[in-house]
C-alpha positions in Angstrom: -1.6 -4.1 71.7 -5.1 -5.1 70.8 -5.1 -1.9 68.3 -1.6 -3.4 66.5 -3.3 -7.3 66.1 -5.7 -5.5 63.5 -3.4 -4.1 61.8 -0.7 -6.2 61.6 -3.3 -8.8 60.5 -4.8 -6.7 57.5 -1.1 -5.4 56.5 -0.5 -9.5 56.2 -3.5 -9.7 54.1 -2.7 -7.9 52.0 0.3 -8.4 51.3 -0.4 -11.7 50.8 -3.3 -10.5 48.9 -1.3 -8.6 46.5 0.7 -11.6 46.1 -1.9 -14.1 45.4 -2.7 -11.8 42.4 0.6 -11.3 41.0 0.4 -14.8 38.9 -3.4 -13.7 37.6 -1.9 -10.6 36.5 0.9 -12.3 34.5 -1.3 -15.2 33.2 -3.7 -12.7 31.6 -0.7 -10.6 29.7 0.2 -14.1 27.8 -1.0 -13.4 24.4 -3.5 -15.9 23.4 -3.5 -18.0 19.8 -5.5 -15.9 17.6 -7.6 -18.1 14.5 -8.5 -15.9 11.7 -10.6 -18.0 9.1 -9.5 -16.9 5.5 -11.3 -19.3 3.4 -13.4 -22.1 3.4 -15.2 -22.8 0.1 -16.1 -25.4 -1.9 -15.3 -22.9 -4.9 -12.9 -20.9 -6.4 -12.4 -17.3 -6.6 -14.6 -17.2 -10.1 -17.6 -19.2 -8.2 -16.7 -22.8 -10.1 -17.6 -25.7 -7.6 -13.7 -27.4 -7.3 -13.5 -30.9 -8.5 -13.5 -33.9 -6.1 -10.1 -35.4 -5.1 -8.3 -37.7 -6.8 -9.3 -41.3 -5.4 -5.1 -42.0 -5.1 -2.4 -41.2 -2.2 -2.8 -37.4 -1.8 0.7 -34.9 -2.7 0.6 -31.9 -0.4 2.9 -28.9 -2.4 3.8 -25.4 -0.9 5.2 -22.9 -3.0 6.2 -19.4 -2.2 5.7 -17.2 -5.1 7.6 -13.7 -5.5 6.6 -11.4 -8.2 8.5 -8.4 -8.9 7.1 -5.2 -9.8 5.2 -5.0 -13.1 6.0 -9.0 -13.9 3.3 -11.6 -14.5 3.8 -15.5 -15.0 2.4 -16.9 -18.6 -0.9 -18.5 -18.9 -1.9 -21.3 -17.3 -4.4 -23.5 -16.1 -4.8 -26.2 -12.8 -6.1 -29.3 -12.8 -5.9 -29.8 -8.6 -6.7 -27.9 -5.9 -4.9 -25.2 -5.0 -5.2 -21.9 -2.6 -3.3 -19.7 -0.9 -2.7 -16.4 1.2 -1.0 -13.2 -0.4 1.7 -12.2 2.3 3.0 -8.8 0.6 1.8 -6.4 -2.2 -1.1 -7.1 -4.9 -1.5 -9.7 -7.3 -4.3 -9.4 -9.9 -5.6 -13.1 -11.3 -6.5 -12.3 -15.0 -8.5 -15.1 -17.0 -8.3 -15.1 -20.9 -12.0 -14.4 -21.3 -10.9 -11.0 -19.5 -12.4 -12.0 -16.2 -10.0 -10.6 -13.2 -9.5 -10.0 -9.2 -6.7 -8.6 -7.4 -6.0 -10.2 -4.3 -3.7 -7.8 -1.3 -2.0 -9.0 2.0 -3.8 -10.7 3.7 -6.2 -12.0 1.4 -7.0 -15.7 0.8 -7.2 -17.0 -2.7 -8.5 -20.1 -3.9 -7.3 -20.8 -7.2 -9.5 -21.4 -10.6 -9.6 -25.5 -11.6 -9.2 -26.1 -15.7 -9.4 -22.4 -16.2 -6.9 -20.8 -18.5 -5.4 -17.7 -16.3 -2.1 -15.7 -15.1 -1.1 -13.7 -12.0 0.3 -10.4 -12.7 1.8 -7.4 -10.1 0.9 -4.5 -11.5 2.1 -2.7 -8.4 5.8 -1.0 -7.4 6.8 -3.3 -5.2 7.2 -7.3 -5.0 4.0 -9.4 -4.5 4.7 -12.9 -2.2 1.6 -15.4 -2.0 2.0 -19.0 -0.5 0.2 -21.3 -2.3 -0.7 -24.8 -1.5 -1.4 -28.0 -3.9 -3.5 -30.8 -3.0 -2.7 -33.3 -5.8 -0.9 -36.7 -6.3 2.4 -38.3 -7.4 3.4 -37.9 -11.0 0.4 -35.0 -11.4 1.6 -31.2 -12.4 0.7 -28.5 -10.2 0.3 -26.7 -13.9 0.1 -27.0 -17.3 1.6 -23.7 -19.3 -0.6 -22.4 -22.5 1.3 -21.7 -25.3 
């Protein structure tokens, strides 16, 4: 009998042991939040220092661009803040002075303030980028060049 104690005792242990652990063991398979910086600049892509904010109640825009295959948008140029993160394919920023960059998934781009440029795909398959506009009531997000 004083052999069985022993081992009923460590048997209870652990299995109570084992037990104990089980909610450890599914607390640490929870994915955590991951936080990826992509950006933070005080300039755009080209290396201009962005313009202060407008002193008036700010506009927040979000626009998801989709560029098919081989299109580009006309030229343009921004007068507020903008950036935003390519989600699918390549878009390449081309200024008229024939300054460019190609941004791909995952990339962060922060936009070019009161320069005259276009975005262009010049890939085979459809190029999505979410941009965001920090500007104010009545205030274009962009002004076309003719």
């Amino acid at each position: 009998m004083k052999k069985i104690v022993p081992i009923l005792l460590i048997a209870t242990l652990g299995i109570n042991s084992g037990s104990a652990q089980e909610p450890q063991n599914k607390k640490s398979e929870q994915a955590e939040v991951k936080v990826e910086k992509l950006a933070e600049t005080s300039c755009s892509w080209d290396g201009a220092t962005l313009p202060n904010y407008p002193t008036t109640t700010p506009q927040i825009t979000i626009l998801r661009y989709t560029f098919p295959p081989h299109q580009r948008l006309s030229a343009h140029r921004h007068f507020i803040i903008n950036c935003g993160v390519m989600l699918k394919g390549e878009l390449t920023i081309v200024t008229t002075d024939g300054r460019e960059r190609t941004f791909k998934a995952g990339d962060a781009l922060v936009e070019m303030i009161g320069t005259v440029h276009y975005g262009e795909n010049r890939g085979d398959e459809p190029a999505e980028v979410v941009m965001f506009y920090a500007g104010t009531e009545g205030l274009a997000l962009k002004e076309e060049i003719k």
